[in-house]
Biopython code that builds the backbone (N, CA, C, O; Angstrom):
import numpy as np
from Bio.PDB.StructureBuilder import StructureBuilder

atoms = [
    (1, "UNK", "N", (178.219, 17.781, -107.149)),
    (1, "UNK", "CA", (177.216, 18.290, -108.061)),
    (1, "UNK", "C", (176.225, 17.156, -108.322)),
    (1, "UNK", "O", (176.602, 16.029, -108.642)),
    (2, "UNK", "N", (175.209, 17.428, -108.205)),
    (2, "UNK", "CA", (173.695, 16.600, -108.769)),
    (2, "UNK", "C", (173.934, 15.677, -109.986)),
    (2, "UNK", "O", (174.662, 16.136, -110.866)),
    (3, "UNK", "N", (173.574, 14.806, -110.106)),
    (3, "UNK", "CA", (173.398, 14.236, -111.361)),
    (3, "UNK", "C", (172.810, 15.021, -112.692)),
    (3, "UNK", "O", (173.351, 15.091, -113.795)),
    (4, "UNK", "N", (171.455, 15.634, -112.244)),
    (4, "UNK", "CA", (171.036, 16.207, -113.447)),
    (4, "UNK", "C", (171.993, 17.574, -114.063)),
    (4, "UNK", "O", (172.229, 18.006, -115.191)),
    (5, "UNK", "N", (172.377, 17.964, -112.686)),
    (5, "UNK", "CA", (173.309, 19.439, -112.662)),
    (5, "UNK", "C", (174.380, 18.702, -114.094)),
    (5, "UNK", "O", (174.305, 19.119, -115.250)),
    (6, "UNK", "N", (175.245, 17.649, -113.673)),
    (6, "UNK", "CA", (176.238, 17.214, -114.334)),
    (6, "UNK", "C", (176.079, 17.243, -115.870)),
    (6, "UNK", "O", (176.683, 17.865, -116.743)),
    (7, "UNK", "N", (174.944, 16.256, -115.904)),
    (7, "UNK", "CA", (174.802, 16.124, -117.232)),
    (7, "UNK", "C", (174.267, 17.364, -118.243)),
    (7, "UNK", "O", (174.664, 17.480, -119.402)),
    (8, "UNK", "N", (173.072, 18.480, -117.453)),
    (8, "UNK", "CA", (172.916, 19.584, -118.265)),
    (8, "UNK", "C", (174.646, 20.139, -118.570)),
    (8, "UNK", "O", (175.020, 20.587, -119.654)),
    (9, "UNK", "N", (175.364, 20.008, -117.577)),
    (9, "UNK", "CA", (176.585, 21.096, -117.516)),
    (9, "UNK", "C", (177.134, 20.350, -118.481)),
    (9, "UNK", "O", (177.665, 21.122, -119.279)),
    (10, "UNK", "N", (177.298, 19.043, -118.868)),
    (10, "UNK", "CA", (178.042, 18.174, -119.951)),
    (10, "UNK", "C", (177.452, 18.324, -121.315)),
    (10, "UNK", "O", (178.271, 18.346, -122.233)),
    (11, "UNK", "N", (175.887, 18.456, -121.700)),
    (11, "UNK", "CA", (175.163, 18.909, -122.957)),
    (11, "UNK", "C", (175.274, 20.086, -123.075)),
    (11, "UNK", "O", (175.179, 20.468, -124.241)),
    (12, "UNK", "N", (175.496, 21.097, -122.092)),
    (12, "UNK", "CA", (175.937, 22.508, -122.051)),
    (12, "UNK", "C", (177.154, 22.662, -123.049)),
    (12, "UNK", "O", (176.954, 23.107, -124.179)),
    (13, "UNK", "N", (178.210, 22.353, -122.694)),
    (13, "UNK", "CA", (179.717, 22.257, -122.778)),
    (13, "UNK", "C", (179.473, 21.796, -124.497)),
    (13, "UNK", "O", (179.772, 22.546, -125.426)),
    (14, "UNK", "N", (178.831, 20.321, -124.684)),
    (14, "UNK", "CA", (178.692, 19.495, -126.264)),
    (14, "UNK", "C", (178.253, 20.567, -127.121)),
    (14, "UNK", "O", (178.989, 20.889, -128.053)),
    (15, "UNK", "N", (177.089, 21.205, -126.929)),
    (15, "UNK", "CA", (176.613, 22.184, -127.576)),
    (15, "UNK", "C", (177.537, 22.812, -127.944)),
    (15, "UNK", "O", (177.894, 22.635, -129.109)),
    (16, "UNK", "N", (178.540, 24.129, -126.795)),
    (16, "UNK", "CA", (178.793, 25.319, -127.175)),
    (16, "UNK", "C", (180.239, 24.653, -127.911)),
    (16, "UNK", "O", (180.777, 25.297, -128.812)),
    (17, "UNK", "N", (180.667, 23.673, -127.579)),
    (17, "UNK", "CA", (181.784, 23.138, -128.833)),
    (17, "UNK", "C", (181.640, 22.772, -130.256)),
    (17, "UNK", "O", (182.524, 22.818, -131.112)),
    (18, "UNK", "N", (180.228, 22.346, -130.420)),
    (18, "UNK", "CA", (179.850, 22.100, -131.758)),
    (18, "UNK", "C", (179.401, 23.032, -132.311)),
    (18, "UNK", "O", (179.500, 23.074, -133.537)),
    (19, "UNK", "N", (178.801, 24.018, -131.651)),
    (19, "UNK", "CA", (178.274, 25.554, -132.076)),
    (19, "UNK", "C", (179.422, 26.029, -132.709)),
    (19, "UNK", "O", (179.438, 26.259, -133.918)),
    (20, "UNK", "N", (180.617, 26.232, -131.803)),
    (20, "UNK", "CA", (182.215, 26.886, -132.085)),
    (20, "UNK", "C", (182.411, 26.333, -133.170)),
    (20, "UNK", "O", (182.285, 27.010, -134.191)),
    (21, "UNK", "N", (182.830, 24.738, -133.272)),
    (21, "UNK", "CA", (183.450, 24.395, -134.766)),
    (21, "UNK", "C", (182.444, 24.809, -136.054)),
    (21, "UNK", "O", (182.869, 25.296, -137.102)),
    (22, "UNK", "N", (180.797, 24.473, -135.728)),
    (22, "UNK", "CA", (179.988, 24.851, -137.096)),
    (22, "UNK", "C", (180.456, 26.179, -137.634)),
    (22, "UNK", "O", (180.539, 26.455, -138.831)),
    (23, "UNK", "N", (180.738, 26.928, -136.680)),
    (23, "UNK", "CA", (180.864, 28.416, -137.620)),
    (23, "UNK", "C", (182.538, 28.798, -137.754)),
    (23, "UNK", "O", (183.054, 29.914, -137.825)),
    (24, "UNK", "N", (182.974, 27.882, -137.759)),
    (24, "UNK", "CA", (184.408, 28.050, -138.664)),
    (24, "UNK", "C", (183.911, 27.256, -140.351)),
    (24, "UNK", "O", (183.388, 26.232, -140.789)),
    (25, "UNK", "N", (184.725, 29.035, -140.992)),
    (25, "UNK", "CA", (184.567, 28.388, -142.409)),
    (25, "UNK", "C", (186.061, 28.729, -142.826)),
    (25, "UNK", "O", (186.908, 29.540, -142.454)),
    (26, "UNK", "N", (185.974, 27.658, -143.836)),
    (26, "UNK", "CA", (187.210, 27.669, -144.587)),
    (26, "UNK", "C", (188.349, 26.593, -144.251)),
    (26, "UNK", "O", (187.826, 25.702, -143.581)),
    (27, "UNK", "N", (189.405, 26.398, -144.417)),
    (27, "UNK", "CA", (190.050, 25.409, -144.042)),
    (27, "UNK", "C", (191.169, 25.903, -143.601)),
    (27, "UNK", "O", (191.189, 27.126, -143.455)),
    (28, "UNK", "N", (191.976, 25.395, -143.381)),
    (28, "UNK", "CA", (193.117, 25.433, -142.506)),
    (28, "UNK", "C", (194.316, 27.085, -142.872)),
    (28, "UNK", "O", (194.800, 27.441, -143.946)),
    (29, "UNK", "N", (194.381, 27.429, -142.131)),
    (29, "UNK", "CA", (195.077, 28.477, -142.447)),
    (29, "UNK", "C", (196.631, 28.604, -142.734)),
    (29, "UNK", "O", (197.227, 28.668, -141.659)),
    (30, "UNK", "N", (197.584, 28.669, -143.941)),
    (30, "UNK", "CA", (198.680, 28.001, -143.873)),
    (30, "UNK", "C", (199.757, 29.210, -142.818)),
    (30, "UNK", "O", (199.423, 30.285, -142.319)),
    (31, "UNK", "N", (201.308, 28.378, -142.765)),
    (31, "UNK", "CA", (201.322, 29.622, -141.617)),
    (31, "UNK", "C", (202.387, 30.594, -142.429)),
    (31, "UNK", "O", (202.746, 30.391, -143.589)),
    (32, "UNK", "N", (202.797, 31.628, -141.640)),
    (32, "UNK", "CA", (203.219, 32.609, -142.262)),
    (32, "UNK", "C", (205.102, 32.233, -142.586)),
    (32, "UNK", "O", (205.898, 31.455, -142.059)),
    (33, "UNK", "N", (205.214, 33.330, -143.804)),
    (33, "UNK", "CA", (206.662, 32.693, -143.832)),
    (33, "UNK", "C", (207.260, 33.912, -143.486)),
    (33, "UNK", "O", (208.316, 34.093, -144.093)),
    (34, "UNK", "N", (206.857, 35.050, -142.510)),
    (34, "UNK", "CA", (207.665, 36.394, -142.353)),
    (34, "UNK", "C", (208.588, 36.006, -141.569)),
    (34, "UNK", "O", (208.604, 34.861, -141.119)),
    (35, "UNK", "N", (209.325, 36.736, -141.342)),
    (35, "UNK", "CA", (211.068, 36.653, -140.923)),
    (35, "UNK", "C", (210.896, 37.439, -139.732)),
    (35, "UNK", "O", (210.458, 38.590, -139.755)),
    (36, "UNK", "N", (211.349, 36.625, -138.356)),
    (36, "UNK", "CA", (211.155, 37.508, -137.124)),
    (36, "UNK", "C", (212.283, 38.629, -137.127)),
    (36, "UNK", "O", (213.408, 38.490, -137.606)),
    (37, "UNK", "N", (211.736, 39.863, -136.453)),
    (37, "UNK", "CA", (212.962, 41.129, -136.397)),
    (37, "UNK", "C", (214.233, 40.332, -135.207)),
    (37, "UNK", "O", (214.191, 39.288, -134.555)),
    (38, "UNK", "N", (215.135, 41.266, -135.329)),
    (38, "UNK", "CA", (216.404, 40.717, -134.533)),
    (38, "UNK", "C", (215.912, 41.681, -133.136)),
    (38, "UNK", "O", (215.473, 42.830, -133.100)),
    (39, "UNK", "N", (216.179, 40.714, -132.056)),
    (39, "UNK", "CA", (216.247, 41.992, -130.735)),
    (39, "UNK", "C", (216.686, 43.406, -130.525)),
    (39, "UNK", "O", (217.824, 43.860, -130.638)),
    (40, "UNK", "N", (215.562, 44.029, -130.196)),
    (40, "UNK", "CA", (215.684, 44.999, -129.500)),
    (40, "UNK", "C", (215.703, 46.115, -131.385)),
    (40, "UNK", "O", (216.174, 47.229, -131.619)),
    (41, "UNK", "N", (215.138, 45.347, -132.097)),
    (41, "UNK", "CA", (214.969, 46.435, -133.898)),
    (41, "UNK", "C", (213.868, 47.641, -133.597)),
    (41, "UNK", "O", (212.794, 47.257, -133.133)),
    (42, "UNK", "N", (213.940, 48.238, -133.690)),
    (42, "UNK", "CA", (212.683, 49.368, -133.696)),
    (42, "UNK", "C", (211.533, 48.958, -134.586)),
    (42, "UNK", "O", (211.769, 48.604, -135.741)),
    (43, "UNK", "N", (210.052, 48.993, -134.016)),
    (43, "UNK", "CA", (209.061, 48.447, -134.743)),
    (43, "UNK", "C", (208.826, 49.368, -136.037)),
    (43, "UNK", "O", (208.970, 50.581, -135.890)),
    (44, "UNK", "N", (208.566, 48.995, -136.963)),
    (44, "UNK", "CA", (208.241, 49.988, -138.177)),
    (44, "UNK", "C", (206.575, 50.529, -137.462)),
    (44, "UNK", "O", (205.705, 49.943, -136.817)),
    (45, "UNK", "N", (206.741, 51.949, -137.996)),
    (45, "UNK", "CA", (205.150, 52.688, -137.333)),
    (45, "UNK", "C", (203.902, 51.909, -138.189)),
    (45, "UNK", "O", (204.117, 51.538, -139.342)),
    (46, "UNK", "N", (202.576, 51.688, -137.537)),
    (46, "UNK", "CA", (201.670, 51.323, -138.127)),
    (46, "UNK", "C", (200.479, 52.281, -137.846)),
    (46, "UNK", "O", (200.678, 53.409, -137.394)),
    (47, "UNK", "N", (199.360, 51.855, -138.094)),
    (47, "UNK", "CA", (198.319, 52.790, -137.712)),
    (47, "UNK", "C", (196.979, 51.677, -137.812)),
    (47, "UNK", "O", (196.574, 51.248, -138.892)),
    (48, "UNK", "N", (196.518, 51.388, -136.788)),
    (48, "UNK", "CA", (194.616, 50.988, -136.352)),
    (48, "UNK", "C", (194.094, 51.348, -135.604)),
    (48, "UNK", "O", (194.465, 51.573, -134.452)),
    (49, "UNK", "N", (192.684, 51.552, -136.274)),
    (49, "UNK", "CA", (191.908, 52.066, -134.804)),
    (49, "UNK", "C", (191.629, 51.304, -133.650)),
    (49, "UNK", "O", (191.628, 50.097, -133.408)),
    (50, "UNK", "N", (191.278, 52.831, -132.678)),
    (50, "UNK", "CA", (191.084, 52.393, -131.096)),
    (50, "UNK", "C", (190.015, 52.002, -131.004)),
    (50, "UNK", "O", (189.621, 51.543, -132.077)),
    (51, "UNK", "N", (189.154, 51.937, -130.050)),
    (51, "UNK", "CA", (187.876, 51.258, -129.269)),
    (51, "UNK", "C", (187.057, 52.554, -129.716)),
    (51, "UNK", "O", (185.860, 52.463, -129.989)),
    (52, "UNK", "N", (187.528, 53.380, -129.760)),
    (52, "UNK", "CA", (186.679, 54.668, -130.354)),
    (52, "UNK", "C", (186.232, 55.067, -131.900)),
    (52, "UNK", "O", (185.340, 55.805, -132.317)),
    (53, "UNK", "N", (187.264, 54.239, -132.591)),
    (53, "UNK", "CA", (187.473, 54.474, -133.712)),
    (53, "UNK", "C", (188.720, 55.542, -134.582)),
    (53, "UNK", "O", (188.735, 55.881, -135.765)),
    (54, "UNK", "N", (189.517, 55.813, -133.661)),
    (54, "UNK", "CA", (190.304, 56.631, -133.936)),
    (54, "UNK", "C", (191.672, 56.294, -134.529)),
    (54, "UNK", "O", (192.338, 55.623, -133.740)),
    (55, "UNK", "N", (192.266, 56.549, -135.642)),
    (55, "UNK", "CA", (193.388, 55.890, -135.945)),
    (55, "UNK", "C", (194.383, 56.313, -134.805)),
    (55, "UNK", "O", (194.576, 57.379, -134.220)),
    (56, "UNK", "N", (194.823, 55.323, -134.737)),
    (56, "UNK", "CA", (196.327, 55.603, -133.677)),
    (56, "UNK", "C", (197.682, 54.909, -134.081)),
    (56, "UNK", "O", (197.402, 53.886, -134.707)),
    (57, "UNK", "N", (198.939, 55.061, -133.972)),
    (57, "UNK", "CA", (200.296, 54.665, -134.169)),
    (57, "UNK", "C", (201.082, 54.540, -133.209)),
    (57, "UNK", "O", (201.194, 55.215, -132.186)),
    (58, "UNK", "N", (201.482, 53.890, -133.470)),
    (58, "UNK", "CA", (203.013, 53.835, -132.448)),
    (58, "UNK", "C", (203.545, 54.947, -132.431)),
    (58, "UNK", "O", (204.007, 55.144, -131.307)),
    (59, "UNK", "N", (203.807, 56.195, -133.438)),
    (59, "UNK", "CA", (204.518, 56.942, -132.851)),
    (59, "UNK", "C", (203.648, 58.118, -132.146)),
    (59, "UNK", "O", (204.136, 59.060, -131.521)),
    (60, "UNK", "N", (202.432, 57.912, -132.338)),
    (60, "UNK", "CA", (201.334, 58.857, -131.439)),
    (60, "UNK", "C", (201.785, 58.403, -129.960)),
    (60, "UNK", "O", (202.069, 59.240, -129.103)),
    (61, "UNK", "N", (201.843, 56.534, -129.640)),
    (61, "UNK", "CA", (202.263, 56.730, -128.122)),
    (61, "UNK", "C", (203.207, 56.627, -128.152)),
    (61, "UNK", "O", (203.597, 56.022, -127.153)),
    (62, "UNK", "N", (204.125, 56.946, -128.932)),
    (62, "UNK", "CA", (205.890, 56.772, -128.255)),
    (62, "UNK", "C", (206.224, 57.789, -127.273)),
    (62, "UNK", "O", (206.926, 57.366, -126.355)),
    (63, "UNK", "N", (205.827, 59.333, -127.211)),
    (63, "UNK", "CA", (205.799, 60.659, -126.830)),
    (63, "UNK", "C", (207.528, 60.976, -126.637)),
    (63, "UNK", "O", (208.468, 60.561, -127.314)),
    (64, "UNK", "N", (207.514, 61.803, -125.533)),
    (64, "UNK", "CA", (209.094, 62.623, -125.869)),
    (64, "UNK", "C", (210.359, 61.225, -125.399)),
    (64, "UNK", "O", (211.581, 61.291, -125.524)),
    (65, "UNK", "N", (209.696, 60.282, -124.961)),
    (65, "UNK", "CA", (210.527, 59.239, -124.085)),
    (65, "UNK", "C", (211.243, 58.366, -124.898)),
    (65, "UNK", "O", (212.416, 58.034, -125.066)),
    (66, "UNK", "N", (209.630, 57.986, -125.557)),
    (66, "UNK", "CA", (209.861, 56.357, -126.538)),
    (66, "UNK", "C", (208.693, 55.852, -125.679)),
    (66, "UNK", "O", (208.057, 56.305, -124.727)),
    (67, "UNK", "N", (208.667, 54.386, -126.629)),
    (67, "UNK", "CA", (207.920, 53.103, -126.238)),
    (67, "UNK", "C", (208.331, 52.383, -126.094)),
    (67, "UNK", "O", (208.965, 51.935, -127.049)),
    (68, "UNK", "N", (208.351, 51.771, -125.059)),
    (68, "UNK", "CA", (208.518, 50.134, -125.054)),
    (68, "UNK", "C", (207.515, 49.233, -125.383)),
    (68, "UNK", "O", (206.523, 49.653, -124.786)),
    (69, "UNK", "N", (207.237, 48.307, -125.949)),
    (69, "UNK", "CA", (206.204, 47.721, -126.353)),
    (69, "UNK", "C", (206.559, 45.470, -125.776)),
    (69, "UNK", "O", (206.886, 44.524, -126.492)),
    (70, "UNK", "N", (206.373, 45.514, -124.821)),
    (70, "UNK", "CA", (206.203, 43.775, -124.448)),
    (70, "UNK", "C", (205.292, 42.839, -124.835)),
    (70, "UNK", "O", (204.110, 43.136, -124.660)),
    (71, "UNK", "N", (205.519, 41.910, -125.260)),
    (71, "UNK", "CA", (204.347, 41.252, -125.066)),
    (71, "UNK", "C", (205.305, 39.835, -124.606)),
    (71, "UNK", "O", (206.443, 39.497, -124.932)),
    (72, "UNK", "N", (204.176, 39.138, -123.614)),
    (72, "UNK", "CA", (204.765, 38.118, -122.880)),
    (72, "UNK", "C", (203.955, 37.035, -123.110)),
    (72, "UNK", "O", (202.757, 37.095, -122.830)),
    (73, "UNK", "N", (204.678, 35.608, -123.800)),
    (73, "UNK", "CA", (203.972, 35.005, -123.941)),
    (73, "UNK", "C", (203.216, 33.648, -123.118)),
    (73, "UNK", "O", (202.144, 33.096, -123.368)),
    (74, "UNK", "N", (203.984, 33.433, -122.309)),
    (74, "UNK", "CA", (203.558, 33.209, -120.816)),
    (74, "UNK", "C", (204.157, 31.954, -120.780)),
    (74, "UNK", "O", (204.876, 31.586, -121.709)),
    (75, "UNK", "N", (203.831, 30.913, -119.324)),
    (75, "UNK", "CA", (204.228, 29.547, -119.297)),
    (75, "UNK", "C", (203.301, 28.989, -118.366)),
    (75, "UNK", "O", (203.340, 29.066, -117.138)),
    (76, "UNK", "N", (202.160, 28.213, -119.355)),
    (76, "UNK", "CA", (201.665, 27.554, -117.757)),
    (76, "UNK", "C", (201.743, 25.793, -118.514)),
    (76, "UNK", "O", (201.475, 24.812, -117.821)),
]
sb = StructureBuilder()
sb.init_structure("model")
sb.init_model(0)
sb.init_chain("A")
sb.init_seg("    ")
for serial, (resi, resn, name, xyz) in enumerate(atoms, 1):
    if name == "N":
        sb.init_residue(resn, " ", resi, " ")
    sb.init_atom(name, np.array(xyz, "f"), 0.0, 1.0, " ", f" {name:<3s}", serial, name[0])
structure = sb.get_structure()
């Protein structure tokens, strides 16, 4: 890469990091003291909207089967 390429791409980068921190307000967020469920507990039903705006629940998608619900938190 070019010299000038480098350095715009390096004042590029300074910017959009100092942009990011200016618009955090408030201070530190303390962390939570909830109690993780035990494996394999059934989630209690909730309800938020979709991309549409539509309330939705867990037991709207559970249907005649059930849900499984994963989330993976990865390893790199």
């Amino acid at each position: 890469m070019p010299r000038p390429a480098r350095v715009f791409a390096l004042a590029a980068h300074l910017a959009i990091g100092i942009a990011a921190c200016a618009g955090q307000r408030g201070g530190p967020v303390a962390p939570s003291r909830a109690e993780a469920p035990p494996p394999f507990a059934v989630a209690p039903d909730f309800r938020v909207p979709d991309s549409t705006g539509t309330p939705r629940g867990l037991a709207d998608l559970a249907g005649p089967h059930g849900l499984v619900l994963v989330t993976y938190r990865g390893h790199w």
